[in-house]
N, CA, C and O atoms as a Maestro MAE file, in Angstrom:
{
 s_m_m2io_version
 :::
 2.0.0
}

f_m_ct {
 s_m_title
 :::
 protein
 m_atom[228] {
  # First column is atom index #
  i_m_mmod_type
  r_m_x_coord
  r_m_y_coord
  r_m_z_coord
  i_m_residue_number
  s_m_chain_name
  s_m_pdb_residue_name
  s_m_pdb_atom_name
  i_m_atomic_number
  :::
  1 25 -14.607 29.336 14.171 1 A "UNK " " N  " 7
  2 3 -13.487 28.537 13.681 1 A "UNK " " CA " 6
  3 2 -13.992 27.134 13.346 1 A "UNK " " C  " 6
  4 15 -14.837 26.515 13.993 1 A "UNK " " O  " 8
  5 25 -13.302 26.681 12.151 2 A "UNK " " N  " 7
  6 3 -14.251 25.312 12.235 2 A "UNK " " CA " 6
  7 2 -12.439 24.258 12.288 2 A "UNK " " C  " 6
  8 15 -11.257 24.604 12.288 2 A "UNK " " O  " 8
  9 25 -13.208 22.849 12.327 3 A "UNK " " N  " 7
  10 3 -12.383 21.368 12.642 3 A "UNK " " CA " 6
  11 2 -11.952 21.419 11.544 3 A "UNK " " C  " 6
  12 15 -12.381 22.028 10.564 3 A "UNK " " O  " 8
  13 25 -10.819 20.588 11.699 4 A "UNK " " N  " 7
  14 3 -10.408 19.827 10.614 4 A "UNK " " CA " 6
  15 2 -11.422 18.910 10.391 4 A "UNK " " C  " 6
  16 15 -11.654 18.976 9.184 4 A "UNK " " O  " 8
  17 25 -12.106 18.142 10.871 5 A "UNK " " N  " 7
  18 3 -13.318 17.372 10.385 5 A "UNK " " CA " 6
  19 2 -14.221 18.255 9.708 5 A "UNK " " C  " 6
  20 15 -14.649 17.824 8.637 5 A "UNK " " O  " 8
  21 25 -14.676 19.561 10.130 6 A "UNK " " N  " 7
  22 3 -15.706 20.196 8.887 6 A "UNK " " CA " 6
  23 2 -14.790 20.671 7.799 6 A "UNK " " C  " 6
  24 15 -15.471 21.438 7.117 6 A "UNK " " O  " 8
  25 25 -13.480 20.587 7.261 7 A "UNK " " N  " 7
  26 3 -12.960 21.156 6.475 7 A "UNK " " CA " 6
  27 2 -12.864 19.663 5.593 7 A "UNK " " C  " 6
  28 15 -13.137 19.538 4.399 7 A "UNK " " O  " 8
  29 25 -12.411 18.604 6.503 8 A "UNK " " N  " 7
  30 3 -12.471 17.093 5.424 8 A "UNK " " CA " 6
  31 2 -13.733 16.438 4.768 8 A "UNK " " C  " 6
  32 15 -13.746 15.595 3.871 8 A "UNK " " O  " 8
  33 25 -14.742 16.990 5.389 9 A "UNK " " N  " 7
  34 3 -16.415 16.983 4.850 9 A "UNK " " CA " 6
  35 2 -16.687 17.606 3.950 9 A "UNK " " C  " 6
  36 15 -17.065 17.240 2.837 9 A "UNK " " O  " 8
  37 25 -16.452 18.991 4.511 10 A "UNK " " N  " 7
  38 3 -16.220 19.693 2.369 10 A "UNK " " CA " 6
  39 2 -15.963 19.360 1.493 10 A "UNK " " C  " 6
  40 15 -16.587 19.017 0.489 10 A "UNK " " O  " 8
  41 25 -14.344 19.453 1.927 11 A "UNK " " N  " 7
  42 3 -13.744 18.941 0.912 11 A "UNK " " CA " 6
  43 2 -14.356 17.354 0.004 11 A "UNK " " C  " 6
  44 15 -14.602 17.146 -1.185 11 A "UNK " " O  " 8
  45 25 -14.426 16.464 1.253 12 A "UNK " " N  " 7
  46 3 -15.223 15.128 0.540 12 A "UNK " " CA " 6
  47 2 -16.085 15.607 -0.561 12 A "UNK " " C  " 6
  48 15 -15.938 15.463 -1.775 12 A "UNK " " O  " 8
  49 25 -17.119 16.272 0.182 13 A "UNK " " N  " 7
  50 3 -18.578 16.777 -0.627 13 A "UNK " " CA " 6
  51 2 -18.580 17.590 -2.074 13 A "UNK " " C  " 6
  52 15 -19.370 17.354 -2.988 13 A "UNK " " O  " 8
  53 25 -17.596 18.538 -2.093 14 A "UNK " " N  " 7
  54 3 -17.325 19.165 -2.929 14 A "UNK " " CA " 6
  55 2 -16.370 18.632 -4.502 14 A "UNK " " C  " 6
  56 15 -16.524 19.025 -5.659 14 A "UNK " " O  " 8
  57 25 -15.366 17.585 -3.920 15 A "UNK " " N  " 7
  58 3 -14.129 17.366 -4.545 15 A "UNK " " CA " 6
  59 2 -14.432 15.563 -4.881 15 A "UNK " " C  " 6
  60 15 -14.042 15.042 -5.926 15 A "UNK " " O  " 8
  61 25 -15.185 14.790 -3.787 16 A "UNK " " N  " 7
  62 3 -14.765 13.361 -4.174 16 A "UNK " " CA " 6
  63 2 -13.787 13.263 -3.688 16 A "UNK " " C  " 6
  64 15 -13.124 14.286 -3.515 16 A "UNK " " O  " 8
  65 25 -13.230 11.856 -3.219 17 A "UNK " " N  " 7
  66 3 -11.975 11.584 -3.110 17 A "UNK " " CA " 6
  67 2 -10.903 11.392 -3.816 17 A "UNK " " C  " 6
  68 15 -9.817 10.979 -3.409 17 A "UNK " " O  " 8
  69 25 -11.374 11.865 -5.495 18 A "UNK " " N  " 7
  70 3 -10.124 11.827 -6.202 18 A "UNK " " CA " 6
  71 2 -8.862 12.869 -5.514 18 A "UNK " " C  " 6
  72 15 -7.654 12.703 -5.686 18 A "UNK " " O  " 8
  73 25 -9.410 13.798 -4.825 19 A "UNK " " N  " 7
  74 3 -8.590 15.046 -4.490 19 A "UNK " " CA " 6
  75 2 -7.186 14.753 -4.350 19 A "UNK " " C  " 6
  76 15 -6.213 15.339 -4.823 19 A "UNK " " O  " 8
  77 25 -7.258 13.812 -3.668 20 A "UNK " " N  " 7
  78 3 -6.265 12.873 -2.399 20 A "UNK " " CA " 6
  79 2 -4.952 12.450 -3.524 20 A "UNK " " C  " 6
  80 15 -3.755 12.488 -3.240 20 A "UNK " " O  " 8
  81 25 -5.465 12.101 -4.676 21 A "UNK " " N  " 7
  82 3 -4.755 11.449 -5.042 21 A "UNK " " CA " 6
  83 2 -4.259 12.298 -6.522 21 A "UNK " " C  " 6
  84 15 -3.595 11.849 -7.457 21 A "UNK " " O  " 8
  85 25 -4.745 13.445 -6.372 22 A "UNK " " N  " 7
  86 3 -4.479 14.708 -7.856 22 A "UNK " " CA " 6
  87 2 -2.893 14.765 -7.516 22 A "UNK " " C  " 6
  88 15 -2.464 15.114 -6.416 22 A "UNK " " O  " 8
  89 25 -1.885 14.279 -8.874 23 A "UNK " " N  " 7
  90 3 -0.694 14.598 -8.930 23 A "UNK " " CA " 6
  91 2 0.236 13.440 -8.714 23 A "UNK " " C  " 6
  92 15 1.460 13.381 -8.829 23 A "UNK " " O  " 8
  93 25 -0.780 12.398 -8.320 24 A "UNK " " N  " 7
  94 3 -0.305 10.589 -8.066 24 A "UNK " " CA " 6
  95 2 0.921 10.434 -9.047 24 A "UNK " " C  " 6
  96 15 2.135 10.383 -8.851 24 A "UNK " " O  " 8
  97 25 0.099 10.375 -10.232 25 A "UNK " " N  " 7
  98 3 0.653 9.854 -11.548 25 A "UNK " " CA " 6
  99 2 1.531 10.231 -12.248 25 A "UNK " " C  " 6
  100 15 2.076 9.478 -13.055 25 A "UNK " " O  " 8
  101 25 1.870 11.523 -12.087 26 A "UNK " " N  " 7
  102 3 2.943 12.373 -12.289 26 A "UNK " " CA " 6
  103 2 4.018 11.845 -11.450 26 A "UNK " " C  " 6
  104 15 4.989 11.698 -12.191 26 A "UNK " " O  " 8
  105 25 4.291 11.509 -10.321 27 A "UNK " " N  " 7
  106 3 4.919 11.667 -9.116 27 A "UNK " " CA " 6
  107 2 5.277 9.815 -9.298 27 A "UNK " " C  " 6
  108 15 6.427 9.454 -9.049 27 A "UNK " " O  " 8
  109 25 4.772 9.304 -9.508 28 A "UNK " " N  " 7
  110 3 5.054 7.700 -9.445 28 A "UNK " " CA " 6
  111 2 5.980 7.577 -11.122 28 A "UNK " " C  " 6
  112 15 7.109 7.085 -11.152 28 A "UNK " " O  " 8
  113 25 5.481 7.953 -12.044 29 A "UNK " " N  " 7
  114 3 5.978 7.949 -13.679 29 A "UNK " " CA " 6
  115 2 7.399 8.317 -13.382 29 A "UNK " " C  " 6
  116 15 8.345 7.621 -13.751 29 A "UNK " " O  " 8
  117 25 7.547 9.629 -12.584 30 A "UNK " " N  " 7
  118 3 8.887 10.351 -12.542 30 A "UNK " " CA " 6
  119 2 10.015 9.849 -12.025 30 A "UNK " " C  " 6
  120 15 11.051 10.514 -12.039 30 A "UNK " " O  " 8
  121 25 8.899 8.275 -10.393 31 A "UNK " " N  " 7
  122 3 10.158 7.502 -10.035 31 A "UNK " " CA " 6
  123 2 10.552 6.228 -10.066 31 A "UNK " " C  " 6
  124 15 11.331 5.446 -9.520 31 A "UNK " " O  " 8
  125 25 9.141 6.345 -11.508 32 A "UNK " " N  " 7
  126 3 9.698 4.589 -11.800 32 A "UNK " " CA " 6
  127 2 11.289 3.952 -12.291 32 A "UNK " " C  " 6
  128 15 11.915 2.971 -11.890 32 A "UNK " " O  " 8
  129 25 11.610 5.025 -13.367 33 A "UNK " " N  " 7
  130 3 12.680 4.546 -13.883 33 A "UNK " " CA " 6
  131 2 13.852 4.799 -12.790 33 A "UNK " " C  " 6
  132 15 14.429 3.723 -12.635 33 A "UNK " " O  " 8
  133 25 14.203 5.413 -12.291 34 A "UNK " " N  " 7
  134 3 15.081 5.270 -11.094 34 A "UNK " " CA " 6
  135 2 14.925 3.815 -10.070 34 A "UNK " " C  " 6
  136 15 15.822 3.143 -9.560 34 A "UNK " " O  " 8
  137 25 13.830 3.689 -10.023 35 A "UNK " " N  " 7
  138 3 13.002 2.580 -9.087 35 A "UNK " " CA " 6
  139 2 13.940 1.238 -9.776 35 A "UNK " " C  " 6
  140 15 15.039 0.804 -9.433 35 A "UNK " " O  " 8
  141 25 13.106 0.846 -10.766 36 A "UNK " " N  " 7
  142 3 13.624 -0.009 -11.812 36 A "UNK " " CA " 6
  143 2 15.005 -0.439 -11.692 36 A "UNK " " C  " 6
  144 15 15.437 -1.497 -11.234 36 A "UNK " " O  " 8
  145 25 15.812 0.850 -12.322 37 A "UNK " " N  " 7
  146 3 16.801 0.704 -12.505 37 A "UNK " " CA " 6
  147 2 17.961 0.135 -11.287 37 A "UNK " " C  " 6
  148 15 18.908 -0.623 -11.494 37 A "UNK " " O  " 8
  149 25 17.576 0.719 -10.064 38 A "UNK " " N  " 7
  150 3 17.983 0.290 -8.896 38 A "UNK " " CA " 6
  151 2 17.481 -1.435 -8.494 38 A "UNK " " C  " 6
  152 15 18.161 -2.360 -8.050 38 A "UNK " " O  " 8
  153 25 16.455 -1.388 -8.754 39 A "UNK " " N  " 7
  154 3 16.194 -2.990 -8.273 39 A "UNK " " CA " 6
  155 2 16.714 -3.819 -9.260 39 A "UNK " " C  " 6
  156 15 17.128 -4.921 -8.901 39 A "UNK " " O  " 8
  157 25 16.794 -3.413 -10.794 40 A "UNK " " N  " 7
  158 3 17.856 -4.401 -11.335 40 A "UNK " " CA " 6
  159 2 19.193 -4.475 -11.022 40 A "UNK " " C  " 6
  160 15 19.851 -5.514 -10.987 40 A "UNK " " O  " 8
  161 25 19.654 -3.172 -10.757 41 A "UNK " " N  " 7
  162 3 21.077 -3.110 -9.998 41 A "UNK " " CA " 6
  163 2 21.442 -4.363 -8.899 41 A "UNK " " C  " 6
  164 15 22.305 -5.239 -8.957 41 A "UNK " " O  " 8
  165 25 20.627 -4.125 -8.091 42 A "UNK " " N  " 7
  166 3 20.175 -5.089 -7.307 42 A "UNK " " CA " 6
  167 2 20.377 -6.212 -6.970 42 A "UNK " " C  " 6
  168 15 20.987 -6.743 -6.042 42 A "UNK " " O  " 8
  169 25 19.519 -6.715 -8.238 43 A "UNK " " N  " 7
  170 3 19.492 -8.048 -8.317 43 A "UNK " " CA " 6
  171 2 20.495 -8.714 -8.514 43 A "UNK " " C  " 6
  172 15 20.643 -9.799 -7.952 43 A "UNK " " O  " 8
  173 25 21.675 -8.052 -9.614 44 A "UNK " " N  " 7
  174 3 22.328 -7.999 -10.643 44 A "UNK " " CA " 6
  175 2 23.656 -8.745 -9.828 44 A "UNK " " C  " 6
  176 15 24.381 -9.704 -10.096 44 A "UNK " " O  " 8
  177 25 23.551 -7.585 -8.470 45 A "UNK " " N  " 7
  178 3 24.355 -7.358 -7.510 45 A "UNK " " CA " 6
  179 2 24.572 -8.850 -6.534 45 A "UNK " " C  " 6
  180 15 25.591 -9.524 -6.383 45 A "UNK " " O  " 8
  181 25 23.483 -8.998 -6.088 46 A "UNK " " N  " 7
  182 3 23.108 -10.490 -5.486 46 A "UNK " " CA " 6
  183 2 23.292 -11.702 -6.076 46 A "UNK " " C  " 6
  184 15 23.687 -12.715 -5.499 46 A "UNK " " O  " 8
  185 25 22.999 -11.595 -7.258 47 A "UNK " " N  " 7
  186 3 23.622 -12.767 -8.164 47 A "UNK " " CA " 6
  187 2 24.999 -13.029 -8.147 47 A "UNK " " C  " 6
  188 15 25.213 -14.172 -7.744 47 A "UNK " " O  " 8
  189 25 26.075 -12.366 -8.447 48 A "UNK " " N  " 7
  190 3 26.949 -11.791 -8.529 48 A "UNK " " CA " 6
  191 2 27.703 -12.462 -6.803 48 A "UNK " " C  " 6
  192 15 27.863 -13.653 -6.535 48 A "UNK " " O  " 8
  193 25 27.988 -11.461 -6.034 49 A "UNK " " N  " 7
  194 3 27.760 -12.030 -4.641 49 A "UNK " " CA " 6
  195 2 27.254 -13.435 -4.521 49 A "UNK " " C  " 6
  196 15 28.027 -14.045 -3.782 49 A "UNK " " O  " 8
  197 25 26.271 -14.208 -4.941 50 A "UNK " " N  " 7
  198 3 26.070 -15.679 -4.144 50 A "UNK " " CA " 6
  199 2 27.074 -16.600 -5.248 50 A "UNK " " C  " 6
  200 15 27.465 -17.719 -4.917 50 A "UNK " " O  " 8
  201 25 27.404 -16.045 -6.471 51 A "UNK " " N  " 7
  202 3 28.306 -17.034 -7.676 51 A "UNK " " CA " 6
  203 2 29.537 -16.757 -7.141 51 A "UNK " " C  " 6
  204 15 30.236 -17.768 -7.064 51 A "UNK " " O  " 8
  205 25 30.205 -15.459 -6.630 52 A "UNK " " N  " 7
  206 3 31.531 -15.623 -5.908 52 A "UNK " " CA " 6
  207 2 31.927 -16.043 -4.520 52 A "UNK " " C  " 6
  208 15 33.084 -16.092 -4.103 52 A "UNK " " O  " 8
  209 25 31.034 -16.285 -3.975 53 A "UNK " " N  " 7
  210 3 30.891 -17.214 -2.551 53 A "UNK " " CA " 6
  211 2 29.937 -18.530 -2.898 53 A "UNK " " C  " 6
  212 15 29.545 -18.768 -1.755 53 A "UNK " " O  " 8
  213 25 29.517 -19.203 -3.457 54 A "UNK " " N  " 7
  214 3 29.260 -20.517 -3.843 54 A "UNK " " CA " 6
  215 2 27.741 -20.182 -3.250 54 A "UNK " " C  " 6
  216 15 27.473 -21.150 -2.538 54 A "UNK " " O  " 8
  217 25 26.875 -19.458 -3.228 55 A "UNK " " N  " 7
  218 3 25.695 -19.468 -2.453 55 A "UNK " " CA " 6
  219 2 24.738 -20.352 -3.409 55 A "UNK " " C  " 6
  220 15 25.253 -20.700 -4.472 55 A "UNK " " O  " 8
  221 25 23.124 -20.845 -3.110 56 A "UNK " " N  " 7
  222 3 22.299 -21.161 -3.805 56 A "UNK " " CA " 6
  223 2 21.647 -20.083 -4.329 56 A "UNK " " C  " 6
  224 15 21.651 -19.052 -3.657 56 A "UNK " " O  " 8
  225 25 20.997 -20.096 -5.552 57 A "UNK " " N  " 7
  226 3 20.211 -19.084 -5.816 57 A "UNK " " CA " 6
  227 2 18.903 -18.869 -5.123 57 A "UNK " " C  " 6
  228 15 18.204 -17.897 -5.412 57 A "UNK " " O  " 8
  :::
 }
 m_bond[226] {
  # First column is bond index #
  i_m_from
  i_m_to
  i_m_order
  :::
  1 1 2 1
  2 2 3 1
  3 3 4 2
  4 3 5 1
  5 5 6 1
  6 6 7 1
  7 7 8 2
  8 7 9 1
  9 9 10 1
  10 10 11 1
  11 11 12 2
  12 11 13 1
  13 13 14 1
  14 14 15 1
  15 15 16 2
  16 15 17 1
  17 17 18 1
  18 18 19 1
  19 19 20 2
  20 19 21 1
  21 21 22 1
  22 22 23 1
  23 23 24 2
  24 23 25 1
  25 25 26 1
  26 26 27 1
  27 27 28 2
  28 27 29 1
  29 29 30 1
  30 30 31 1
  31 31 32 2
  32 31 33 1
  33 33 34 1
  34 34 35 1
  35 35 36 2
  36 35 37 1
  37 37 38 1
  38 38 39 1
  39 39 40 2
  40 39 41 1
  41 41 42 1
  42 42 43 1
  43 43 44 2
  44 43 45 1
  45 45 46 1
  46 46 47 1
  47 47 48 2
  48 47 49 1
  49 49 50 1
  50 50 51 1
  51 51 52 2
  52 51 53 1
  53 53 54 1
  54 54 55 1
  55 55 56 2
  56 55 57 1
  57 57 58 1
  58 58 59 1
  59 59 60 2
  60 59 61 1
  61 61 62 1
  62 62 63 1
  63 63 64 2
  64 63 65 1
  65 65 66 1
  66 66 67 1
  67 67 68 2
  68 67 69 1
  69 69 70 1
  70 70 71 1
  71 71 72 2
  72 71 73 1
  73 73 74 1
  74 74 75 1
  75 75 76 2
  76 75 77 1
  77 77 78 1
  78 78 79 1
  79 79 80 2
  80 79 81 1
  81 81 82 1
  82 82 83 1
  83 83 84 2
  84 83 85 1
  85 85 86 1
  86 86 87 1
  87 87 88 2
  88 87 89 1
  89 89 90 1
  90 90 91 1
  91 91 92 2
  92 91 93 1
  93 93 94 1
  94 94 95 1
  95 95 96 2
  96 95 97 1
  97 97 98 1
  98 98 99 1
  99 99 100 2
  100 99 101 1
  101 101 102 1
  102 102 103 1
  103 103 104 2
  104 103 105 1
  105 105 106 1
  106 106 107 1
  107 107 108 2
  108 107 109 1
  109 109 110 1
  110 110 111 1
  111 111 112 2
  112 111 113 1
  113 113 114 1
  114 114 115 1
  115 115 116 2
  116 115 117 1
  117 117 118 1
  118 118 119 1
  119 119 120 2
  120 121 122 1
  121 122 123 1
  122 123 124 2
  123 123 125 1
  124 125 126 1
  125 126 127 1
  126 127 128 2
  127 127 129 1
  128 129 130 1
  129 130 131 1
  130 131 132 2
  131 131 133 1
  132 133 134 1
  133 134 135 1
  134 135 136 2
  135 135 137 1
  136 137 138 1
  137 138 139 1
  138 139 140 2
  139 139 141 1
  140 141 142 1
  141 142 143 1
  142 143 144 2
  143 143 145 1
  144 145 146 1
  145 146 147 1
  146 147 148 2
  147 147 149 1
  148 149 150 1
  149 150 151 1
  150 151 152 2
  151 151 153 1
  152 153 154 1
  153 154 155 1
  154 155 156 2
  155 155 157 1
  156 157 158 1
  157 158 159 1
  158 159 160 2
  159 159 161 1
  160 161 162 1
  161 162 163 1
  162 163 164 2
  163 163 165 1
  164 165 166 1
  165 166 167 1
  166 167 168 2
  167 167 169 1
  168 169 170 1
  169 170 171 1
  170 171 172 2
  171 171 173 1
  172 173 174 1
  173 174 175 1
  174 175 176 2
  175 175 177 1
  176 177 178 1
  177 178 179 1
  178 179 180 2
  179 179 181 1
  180 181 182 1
  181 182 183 1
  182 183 184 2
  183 183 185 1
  184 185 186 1
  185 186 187 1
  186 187 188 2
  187 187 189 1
  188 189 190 1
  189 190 191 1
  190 191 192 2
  191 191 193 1
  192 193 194 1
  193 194 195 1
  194 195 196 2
  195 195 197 1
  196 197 198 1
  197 198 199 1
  198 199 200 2
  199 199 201 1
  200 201 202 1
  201 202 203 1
  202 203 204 2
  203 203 205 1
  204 205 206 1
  205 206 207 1
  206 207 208 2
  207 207 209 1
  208 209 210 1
  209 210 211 1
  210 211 212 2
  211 211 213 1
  212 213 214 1
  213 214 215 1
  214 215 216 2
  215 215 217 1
  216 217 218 1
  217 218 219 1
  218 219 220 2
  219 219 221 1
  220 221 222 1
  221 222 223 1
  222 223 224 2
  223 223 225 1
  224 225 226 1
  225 226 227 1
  226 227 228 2
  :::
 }
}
């Protein structure tokens, strides 16, 4: 039976550490615009809120 340490050595040896990160870019693209869209919400929101209670920006 081998470790999880001789299976993460392989893998290193064989693959590089791009491995780790196969499918990143897909996965971040898909939640930017949601991302975005929420933190302008956001902001939008807070502004909003400190102009109807007299806050500073």
């Amino acid at each position: 039976a081998h470790s999880m340490a001789v299976m993460l050595e392989r893998t290193f040896k064989n693959e590089g550490y791009t491995w780790m990160f196969k499918g990143l870019t897909p996965a971040l693209i898909s939640r930017a615009p949601s991302t975005i869209i929420t933190f302008v919400t956001l902001e939008q929101l807070r502004r909003v809120y400190r102009h109807m209670y007299g806050l500073q920006e």
